[in-house]
Every structure is written in structure tokens, then in C-alpha cells.
N, C-alpha and C positions, 0 to 999 in steps of 0.2 A: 610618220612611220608608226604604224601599230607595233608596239613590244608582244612578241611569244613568249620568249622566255626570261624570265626573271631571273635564275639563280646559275649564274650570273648573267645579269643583263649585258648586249653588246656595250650601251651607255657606260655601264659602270665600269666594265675591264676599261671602257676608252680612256674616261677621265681619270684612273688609278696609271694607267701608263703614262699618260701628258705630266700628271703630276710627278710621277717618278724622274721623269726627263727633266723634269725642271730643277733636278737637285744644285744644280751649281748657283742658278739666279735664285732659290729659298736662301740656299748659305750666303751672298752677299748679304741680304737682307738681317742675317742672324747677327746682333751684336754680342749675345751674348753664348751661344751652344754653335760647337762644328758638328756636321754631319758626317759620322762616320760611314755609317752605311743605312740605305733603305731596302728592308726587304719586301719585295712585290709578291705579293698574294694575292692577284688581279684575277684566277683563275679558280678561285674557293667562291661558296655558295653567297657570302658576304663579302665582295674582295676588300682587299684592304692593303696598307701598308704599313709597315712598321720602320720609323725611326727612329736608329740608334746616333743617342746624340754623348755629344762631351762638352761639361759646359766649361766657364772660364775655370772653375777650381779642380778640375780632370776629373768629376764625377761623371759615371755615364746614367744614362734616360732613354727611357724608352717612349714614345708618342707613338699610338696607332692612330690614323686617319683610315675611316668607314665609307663608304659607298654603297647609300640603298637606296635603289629607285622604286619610286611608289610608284604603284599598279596604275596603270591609263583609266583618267573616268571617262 
């Protein structure tokens, strides 16, 4: 599939949704931060998302995970 458009690529909105859906199977995985919330920003020029986390001592964090697809050689 040749890519038109980049910002944002179909690729990139896809994998920032899958990963968003997968919020329950990351949290098993987390020993140490709950997942309070992720916001999707799967629809900005770099989508992205941001997790708001809580770790074991009830501090909160933030984790952005990025999505850039490089241009078709």
C-alpha cells in the first residue's frame, strides 16, 4: 500500500488505537504503575498517547508513547 498522507498516517492512527485497546492486558503486565487513564491523540499530526499512571507510592506519571511513520523508500 503506498502512503499519501503522512500527518497522520492511516498506519499510525491504527497502531495508537490497538495500543490504546489494549489498556487492560499493559495493566496486567504493570507490577509496579496502574493505569489510570490513556489519552488518545491518534488524530494530531504526530499521534500519540499519553499515560496517566499511579505508581505503587500514589505518585502520578505521565508516559507519552509517539507514532511516526517514515516516508516509503
Amino acid at each position: 500500500m503506498k502512503t499519501i498522507h503522512y500527518n497522520p498516517s492511516l498506519i499510525e492512527v491504527e497502531f495508537a488505537k490497538i495500543i490504546a485497546d489494549l489498556k487492560e492486558e499493559i495493566q496486567k503486565k504493570s507490577a509496579f504503575n496502574t493505569i489510570e487513564e490513556i489519552e488518545n491523540n491518534s488524530t494530531k499530526d504526530n499521534p500519540h498517547l499519553v499515560f496517566n499512571l499511579i505508581d505503587t507510592d500514589g505518585d502520578r506519571h505521565e508516559l507519552i508513547v509517539q507514532f511516526i511513520q517514515r516516508m516509503d523508500e
